[in-house]
Every structure is written in structure tokens, then in C-alpha cells.
C-alpha positions as protocol buffer text, in pm:
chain_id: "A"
residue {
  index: 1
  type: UNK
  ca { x: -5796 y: 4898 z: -4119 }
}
residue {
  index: 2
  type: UNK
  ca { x: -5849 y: 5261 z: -4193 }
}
residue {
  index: 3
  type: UNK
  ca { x: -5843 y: 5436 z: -4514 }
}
residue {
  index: 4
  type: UNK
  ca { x: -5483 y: 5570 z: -4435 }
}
residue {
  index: 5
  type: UNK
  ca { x: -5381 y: 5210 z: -4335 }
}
residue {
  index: 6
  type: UNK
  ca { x: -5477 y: 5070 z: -4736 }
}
residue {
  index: 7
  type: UNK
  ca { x: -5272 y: 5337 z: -4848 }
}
residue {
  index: 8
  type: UNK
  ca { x: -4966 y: 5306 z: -4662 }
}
residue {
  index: 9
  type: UNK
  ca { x: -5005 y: 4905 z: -4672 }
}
residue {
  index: 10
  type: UNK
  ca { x: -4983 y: 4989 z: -5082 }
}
residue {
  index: 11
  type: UNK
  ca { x: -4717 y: 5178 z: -5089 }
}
residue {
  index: 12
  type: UNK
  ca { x: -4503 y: 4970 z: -4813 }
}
residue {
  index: 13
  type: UNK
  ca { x: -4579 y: 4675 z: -5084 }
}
residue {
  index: 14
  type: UNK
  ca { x: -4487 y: 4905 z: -5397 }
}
residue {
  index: 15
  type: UNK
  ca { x: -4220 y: 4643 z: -5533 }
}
residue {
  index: 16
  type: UNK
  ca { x: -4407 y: 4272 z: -5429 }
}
residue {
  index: 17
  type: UNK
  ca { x: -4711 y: 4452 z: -5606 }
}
residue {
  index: 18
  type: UNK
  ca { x: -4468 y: 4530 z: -5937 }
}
residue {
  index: 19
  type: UNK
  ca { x: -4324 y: 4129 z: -5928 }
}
residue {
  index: 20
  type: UNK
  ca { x: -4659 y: 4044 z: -5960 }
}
residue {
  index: 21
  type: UNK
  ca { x: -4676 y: 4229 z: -6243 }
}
residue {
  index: 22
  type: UNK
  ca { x: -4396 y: 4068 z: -6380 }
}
residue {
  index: 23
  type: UNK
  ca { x: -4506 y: 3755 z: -6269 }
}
residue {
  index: 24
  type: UNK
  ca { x: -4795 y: 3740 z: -6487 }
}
residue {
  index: 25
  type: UNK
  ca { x: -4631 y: 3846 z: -6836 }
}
residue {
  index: 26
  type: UNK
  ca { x: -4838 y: 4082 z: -6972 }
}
residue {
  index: 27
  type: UNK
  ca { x: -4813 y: 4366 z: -7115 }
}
residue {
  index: 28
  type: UNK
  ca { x: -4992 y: 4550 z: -6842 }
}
residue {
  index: 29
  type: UNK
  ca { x: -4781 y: 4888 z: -6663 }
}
residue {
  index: 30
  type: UNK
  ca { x: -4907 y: 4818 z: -6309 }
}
residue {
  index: 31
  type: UNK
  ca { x: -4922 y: 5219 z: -6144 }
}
residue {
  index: 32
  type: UNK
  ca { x: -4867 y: 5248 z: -5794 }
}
residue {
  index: 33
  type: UNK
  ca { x: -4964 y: 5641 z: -5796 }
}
residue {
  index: 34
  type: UNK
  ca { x: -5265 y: 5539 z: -5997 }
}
residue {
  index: 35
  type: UNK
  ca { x: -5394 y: 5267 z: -5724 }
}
residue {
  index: 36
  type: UNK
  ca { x: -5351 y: 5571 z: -5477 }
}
residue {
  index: 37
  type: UNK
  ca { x: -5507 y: 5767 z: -5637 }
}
residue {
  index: 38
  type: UNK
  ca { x: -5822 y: 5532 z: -5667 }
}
residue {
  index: 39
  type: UNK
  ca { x: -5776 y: 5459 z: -5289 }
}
residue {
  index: 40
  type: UNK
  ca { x: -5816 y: 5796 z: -5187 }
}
residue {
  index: 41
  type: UNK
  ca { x: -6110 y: 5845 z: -5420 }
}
residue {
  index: 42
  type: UNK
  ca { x: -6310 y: 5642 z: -5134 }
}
residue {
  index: 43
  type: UNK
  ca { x: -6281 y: 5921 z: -4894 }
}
residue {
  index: 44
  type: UNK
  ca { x: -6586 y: 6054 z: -5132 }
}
residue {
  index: 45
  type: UNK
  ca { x: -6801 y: 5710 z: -5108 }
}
residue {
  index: 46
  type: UNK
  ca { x: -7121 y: 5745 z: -4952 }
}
residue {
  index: 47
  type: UNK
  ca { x: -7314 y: 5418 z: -4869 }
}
residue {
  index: 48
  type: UNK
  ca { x: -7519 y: 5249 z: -4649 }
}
residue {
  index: 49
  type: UNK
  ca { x: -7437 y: 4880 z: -4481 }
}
residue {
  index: 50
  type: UNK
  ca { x: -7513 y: 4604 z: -4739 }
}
residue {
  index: 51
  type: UNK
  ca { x: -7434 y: 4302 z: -4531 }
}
residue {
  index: 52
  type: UNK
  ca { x: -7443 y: 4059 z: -4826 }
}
residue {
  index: 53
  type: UNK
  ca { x: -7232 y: 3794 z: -5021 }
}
residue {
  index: 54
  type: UNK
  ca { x: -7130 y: 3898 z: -5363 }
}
residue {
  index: 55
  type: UNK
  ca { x: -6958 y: 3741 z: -5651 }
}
residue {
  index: 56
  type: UNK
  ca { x: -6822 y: 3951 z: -5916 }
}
residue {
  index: 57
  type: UNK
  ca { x: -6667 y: 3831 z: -6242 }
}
residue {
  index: 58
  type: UNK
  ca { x: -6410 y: 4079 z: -6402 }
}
residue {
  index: 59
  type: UNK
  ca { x: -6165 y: 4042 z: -6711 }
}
residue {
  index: 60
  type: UNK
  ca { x: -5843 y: 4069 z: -6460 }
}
residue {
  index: 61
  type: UNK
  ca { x: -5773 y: 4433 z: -6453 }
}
residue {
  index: 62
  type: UNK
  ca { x: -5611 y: 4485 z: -6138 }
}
residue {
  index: 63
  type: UNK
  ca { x: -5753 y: 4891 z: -6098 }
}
residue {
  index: 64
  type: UNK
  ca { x: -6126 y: 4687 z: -6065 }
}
residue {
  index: 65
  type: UNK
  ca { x: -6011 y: 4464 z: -5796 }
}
residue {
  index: 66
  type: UNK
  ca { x: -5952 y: 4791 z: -5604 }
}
residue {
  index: 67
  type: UNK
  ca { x: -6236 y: 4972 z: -5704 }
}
residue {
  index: 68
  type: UNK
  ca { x: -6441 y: 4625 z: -5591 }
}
residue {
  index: 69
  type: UNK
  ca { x: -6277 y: 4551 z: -5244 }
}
residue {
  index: 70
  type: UNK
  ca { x: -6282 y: 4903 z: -5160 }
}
residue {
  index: 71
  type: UNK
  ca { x: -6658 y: 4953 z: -5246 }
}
residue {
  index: 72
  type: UNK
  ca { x: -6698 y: 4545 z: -5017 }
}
residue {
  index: 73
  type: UNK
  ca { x: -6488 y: 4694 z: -4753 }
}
residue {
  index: 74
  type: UNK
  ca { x: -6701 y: 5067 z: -4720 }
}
residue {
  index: 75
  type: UNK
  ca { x: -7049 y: 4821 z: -4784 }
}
residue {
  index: 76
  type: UNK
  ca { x: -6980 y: 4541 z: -4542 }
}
residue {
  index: 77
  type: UNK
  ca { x: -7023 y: 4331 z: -4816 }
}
residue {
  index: 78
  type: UNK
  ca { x: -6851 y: 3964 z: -4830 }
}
residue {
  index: 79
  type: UNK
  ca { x: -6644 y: 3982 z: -5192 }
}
residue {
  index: 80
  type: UNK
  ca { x: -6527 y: 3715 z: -5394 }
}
residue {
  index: 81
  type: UNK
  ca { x: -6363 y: 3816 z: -5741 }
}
residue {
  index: 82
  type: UNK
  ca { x: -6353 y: 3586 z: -6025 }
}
residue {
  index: 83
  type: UNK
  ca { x: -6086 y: 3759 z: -6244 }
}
residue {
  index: 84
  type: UNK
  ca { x: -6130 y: 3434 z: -6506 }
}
residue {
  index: 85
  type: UNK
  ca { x: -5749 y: 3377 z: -6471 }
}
residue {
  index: 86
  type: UNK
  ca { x: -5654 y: 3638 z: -6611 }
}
residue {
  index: 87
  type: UNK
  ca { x: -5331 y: 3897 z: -6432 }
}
residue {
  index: 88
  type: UNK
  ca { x: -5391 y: 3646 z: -6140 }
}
residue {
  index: 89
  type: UNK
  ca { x: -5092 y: 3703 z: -5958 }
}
residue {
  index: 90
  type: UNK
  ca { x: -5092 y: 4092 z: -5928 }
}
residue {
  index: 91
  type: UNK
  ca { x: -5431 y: 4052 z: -5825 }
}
residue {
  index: 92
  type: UNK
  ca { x: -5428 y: 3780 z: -5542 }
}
residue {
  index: 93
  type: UNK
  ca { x: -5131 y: 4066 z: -5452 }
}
residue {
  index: 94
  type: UNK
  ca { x: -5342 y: 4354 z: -5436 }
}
residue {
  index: 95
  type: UNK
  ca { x: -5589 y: 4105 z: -5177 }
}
residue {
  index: 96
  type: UNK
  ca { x: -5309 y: 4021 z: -5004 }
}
residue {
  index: 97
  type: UNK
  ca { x: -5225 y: 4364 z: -4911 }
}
residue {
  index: 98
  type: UNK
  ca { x: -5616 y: 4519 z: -4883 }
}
residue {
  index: 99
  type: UNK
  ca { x: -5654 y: 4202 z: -4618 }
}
residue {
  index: 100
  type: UNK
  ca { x: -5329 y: 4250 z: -4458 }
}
residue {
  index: 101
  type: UNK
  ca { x: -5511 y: 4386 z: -4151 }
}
residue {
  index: 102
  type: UNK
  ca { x: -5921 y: 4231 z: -4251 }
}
residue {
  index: 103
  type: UNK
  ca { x: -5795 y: 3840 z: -4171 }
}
residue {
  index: 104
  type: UNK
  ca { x: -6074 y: 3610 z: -4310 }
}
residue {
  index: 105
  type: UNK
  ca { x: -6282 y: 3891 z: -4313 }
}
residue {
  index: 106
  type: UNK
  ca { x: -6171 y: 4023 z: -4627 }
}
residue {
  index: 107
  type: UNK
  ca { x: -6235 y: 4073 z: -4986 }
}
residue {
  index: 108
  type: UNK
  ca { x: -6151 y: 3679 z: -5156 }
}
residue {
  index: 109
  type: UNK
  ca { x: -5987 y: 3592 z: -5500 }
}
residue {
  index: 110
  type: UNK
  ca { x: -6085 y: 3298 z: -5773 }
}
residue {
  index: 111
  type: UNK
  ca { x: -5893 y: 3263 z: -6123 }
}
residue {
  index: 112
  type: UNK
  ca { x: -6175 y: 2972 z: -6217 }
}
residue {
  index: 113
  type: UNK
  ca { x: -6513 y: 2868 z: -6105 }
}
residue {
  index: 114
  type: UNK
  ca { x: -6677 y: 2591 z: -6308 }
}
residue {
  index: 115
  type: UNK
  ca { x: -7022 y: 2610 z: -6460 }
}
residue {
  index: 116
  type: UNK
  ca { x: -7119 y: 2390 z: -6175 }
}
residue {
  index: 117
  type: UNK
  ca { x: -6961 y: 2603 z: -5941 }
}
residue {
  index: 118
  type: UNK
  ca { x: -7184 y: 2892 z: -6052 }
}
residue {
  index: 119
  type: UNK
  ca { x: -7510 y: 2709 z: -6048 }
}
residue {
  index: 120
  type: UNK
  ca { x: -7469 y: 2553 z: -5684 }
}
residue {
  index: 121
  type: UNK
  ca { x: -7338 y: 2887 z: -5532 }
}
residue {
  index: 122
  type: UNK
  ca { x: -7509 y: 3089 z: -5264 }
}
residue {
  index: 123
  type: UNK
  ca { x: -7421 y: 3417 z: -5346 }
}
residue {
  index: 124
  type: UNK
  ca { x: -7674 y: 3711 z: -5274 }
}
residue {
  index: 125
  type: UNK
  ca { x: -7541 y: 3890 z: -5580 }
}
residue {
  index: 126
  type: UNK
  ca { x: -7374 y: 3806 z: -5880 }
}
residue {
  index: 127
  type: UNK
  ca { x: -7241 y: 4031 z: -6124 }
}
residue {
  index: 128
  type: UNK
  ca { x: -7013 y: 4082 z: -6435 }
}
residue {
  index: 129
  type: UNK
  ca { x: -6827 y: 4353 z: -6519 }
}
residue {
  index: 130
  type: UNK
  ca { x: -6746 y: 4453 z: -6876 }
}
residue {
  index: 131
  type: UNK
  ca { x: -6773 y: 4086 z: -7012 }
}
residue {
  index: 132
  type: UNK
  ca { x: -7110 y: 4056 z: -7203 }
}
residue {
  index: 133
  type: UNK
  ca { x: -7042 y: 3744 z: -7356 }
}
residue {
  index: 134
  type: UNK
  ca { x: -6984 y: 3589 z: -6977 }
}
residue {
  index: 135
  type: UNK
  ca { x: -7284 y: 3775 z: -6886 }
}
residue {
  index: 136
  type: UNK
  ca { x: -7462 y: 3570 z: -7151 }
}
residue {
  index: 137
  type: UNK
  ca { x: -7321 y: 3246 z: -7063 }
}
residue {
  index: 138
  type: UNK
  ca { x: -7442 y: 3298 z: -6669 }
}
residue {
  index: 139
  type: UNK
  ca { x: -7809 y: 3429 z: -6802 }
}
residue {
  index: 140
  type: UNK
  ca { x: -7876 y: 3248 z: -7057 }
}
residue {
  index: 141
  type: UNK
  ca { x: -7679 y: 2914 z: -7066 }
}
residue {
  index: 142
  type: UNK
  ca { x: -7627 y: 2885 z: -6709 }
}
residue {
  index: 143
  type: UNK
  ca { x: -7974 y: 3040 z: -6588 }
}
residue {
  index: 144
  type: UNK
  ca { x: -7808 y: 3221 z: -6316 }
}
residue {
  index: 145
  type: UNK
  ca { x: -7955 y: 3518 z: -6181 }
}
residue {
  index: 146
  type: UNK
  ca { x: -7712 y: 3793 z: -6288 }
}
residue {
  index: 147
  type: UNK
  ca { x: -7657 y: 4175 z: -6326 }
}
residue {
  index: 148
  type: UNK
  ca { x: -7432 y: 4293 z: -6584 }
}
residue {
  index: 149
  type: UNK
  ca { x: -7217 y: 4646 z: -6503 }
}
residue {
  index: 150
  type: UNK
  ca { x: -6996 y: 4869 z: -6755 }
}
residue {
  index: 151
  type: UNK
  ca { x: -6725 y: 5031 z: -6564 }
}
residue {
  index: 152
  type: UNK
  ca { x: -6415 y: 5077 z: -6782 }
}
residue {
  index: 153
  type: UNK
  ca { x: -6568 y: 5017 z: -7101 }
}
residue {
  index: 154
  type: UNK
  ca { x: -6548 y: 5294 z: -7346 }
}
residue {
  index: 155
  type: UNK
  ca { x: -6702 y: 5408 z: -7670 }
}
residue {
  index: 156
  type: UNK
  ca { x: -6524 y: 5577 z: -7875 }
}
residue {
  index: 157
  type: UNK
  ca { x: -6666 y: 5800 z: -8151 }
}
residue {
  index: 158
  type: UNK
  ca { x: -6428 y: 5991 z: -8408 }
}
residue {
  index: 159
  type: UNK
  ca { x: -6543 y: 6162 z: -8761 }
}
residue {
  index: 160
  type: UNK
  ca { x: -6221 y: 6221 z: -8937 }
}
residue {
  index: 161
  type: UNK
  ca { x: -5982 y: 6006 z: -9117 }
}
residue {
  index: 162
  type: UNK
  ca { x: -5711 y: 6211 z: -8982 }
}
residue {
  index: 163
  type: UNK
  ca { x: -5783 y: 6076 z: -8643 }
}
residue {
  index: 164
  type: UNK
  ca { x: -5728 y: 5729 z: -8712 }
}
residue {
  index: 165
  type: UNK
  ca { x: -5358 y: 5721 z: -8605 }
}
residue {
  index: 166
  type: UNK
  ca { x: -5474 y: 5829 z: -8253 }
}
residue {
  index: 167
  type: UNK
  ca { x: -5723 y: 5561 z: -8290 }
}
residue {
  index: 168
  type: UNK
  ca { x: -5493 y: 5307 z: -8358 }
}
residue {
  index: 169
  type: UNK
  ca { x: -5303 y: 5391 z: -8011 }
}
residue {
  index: 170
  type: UNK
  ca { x: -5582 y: 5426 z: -7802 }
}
residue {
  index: 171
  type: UNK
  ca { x: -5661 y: 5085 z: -7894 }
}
residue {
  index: 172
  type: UNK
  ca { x: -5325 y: 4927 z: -7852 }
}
residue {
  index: 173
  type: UNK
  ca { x: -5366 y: 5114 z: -7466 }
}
residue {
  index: 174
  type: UNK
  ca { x: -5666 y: 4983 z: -7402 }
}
residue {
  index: 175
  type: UNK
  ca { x: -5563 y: 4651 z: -7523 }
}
residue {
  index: 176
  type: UNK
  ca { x: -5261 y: 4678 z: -7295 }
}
residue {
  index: 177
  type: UNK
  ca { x: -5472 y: 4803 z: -6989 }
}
residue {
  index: 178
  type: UNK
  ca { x: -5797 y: 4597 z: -7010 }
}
residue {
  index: 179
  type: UNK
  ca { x: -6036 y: 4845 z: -7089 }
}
residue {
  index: 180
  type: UNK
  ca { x: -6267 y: 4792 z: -7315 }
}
residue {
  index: 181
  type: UNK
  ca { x: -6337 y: 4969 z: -7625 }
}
residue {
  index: 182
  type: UNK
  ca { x: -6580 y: 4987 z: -7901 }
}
residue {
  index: 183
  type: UNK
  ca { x: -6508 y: 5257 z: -8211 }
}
residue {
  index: 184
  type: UNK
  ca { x: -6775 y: 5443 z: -8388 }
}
residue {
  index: 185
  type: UNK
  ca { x: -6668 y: 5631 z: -8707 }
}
residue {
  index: 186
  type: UNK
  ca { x: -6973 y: 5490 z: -8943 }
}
residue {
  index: 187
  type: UNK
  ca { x: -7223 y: 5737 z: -8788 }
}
residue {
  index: 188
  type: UNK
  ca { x: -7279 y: 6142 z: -8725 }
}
residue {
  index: 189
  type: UNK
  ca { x: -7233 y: 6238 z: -8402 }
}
residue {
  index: 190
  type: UNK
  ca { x: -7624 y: 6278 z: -8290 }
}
residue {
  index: 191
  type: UNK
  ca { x: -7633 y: 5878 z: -8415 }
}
residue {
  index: 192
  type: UNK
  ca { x: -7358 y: 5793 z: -8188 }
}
residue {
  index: 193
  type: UNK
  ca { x: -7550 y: 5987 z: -7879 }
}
residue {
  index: 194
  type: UNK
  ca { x: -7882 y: 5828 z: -7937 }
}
residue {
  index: 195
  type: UNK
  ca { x: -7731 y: 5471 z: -8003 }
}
residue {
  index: 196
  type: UNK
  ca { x: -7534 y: 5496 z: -7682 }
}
residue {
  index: 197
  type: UNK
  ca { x: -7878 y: 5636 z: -7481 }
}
residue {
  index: 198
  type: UNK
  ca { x: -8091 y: 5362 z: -7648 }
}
residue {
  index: 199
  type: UNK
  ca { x: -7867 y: 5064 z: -7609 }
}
residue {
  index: 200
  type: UNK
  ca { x: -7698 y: 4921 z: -7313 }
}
residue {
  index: 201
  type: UNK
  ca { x: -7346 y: 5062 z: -7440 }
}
residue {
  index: 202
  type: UNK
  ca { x: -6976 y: 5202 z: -7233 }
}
residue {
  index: 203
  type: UNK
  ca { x: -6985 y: 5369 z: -6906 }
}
residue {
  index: 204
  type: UNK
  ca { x: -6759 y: 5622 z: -7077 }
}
residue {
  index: 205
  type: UNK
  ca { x: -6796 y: 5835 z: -7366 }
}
residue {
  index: 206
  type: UNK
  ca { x: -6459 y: 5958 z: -7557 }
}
residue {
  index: 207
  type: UNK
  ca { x: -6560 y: 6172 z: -7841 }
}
residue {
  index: 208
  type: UNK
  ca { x: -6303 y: 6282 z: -8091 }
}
residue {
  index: 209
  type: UNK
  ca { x: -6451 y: 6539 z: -8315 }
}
residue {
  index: 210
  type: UNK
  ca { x: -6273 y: 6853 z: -8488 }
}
residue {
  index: 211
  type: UNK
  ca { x: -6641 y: 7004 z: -8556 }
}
residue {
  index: 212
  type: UNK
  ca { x: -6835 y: 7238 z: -8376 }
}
residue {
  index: 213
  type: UNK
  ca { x: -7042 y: 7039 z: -8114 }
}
residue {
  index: 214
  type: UNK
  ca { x: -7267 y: 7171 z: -7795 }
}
residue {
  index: 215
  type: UNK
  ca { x: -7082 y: 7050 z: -7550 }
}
residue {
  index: 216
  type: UNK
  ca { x: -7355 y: 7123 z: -7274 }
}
residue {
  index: 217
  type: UNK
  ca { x: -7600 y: 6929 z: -7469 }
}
residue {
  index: 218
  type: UNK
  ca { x: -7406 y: 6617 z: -7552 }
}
residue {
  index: 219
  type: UNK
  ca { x: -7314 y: 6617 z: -7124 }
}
residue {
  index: 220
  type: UNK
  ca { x: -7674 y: 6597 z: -7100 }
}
residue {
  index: 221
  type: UNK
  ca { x: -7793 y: 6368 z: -7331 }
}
residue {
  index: 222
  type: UNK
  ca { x: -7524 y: 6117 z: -7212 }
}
residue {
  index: 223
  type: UNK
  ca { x: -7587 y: 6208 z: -6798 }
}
residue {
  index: 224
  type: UNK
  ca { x: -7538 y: 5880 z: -6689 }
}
residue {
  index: 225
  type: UNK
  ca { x: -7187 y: 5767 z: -6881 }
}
residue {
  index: 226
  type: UNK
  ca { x: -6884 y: 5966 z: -6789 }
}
residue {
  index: 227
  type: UNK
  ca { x: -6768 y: 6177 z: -7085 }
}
residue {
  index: 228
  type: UNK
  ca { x: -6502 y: 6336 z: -7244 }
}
residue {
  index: 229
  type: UNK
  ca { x: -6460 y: 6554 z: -7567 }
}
residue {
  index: 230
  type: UNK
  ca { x: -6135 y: 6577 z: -7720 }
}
residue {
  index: 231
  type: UNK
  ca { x: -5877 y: 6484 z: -7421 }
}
residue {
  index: 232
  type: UNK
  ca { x: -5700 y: 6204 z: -7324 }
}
residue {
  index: 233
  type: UNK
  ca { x: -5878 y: 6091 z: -7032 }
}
residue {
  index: 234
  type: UNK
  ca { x: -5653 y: 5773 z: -6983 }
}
residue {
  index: 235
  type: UNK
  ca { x: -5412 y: 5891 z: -6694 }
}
residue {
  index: 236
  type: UNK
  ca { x: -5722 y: 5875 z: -6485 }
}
residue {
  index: 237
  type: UNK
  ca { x: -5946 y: 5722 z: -6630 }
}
residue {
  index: 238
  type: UNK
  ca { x: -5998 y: 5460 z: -6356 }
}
residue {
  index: 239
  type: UNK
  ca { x: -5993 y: 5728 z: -6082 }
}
residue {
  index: 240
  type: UNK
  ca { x: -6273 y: 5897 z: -6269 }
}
residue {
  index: 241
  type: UNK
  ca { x: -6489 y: 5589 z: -6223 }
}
residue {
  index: 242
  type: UNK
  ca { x: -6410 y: 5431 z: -5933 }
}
residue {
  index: 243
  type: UNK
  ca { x: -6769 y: 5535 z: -5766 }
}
residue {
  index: 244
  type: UNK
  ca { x: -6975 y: 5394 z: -5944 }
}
residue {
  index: 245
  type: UNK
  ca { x: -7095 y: 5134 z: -5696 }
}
residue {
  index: 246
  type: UNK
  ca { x: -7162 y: 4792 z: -5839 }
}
residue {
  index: 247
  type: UNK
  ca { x: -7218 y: 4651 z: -5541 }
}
residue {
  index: 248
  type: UNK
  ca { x: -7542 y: 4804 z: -5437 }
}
């Protein structure tokens, strides 16, 4: 199935996707324009043949399983998502329609795998995404061999009471959305940069300041997270990330 062909399957499958949604009573907003929009992100993604088996463990956001089967798809990778059972029914959607055209071929779905189930696999590559306390359990409980990714996690830094309002609703979204977040306020903004370069922190910087900062400088200390400064990145945030390839 080509690129074109995911699309159109999505949109042909706008309202089964949005029962799903339903179906799973949360109180996630399921975006049809945003899923799109992530699809066509892949005309950008560059990567060589993989030929592996991968499992991934997520926390359920649906926008991940299409960043993940799209990324399996372009990688010849064989996928199977753990999303922990968690928005299981809009998700086993969204693999319904991506393997409406792949057959057995495609990306596969789990809502549970035991710890035994873990152990005894024969995955190539295993990897969690935004879930360090899973992460822990598989590495150091477990002893399975496995790679933990950010993708939508996000630290947030503010330094003004004023902005705590704002706060508060950024949190309830990201709540809502499955994104992670993690708020900074206790710190001066040259803290927050070198405590998100030193420690394993967000793939996303969101930086609420009303002083005077070098913009240039803070893009370059923090070159490897994506980063905004005073904006609300969250009508694409998920677009913005979607190539970052976990897989490799």
C-alpha cells in the first residue's frame, strides 16, 4: 500500500476510527486531520531496510501507534505494539486500517503481555516509549534487554506566578492527550537547560518565560530535543515529532 493509499484508507474510515474513540471512554479528542497530517509527514522519512522484529511498549496514545507502524512499514521492520491496555480499541482501529492492504504482513497490536511473556520473547528489539517506570521493570526486574525513547514527553519550564493558570491547562491537555509532562518553575532558566542536557529528560522543550532570553543559544544548547519558546505547540505537536525514528 502506498503512502496515498494510508491516507485515503484513514479518511474512508474517519467515523469507525471516532467509535473507537468512543468505545474506549476516555477523555481523549481522536483528530482525523491530525493523523493526516502525521501520515504525510513520512513523505520526509529517510531510512534504510531494517529487516527486524520489534516490540515497542507505549502508554496507548493512538498518534504513536502511527508514528510506529509508519516508521515499521518505511523500515521493513516486523511491529508489535504493546499499548498496556490502555485506548485499546481506537488503536487495534488505527491497525486495522494501516493493514487493510499489508495482510499478515503488517504492523500487530497487544493490550497485555505477561512478565513471562517478555522474558521468553524473541524480539530483535525492544523498546519503551515515554514509560520509565516500565522501562525499569523490563531492565531491572525483568533483565530484559531494553532501550528506552522520549517522544511526546515534554518539559515544561515557566518563571512567573502569573503563568500558572496556563500551566494548569496545559496539564489537564496533556493529561487528556497522553503526553507526558514534567514542570519546572523551582529553577532559573540556565538550570533548567543544563538539567535537561545532563539528564535523560523530554524530547520536547516548552519554555514559558516573559524575560529576555537568547533564543539562538537556548536552540543550541538543547539541539537534540525539539523546542519551543512561548507558543502553543500542541496543535502539532505530534506532527513535529513524528521522525524521530525509534526503530533504528
Amino acid at each position: 500500500m502506498t503512502l496515498n493509499g494510508i491516507v485515503e484508507a484513514f479518511k474512508l474510515n474517519k467515523e469507525n476510527l471516532e467509535k473507537a474513540c468512543e468505545l474506549d471512554e476516555t477523555d481523549f479528542k481522536f483528530s482525523l486531520n491530525k493523523a493526516v497530517d502525521i501520515l504525510n509527514r513520512f513523505k520526509e522519512f529517510r531510512s534504510a531496510f531494517l529487516d527486524k522484529k520489534s516490540l515497542v511498549v507505549t502508554n496507548g496514545n493512538p498518534y504513536i501507534t502511527i508514528i510506529l507502524c509508519m516508521q515499521a512499514i518505511s523500515q521493513n521492520i516486523s511491529l508489535t505494539i504493546n499499548v498496556q491496555d490502555t485506548m485499546f480499541a481506537l488503536n487495534s482501529a488505527i491497525i486495522k486500517v494501516i493493514n487493510s492492504n499489508l495482510g499478515n504482513d503488517g504492523p500487530k497490536i497487544t493490550k497485555y503481555m505477561s512478565p513471562r511473556e517478555f522474558i521468553n520473547s524473541d524480539f530483535d528489539d525492544i523498546v519503551v516509549i515515554d514509560d520509565k517506570s516500565k522501562y525499569f521493570f523490563l531492565r531491572d526486574e525483568l533483565k530484559v534487554k531494553v532501550r528506552y525513547v522520549s517522544l511526546l514527553n515534554v518539559d515544561l519550564y515557566t518563571d512567573s506566578e502569573d503563568l500558572s493558570s496556563l500551566t494548569s491547562t496545559i496539564t489537564d491537555y496533556c493529561n487528556q492527550e497522553r503526553i507526558g509532562l514534567d514542570i519546572h518553575n523551582d529553577k532559573s532558566i540556565d538550570d533548567f537547560v543544563n538539567e535537561a542536557n545532563k539528564y535523560e529528560s523530554g524530547n520536547i522543550a516548552l519554555i514559558l518565560t516573559k524575560e529576555k532570553v537568547n533564543q539562538m543559544d537556548i536552540y543550541d544548547k538543547l539541539s537534540d530535543k525539539k523546542v519551543y519558546l512561548n507558543c502553543n505547540p500542541f496543535a502539532k505537536i505530534e506532527v513535529d515529532v513524528a521522525l524521530k525514528n525509534i526503530l533504528k
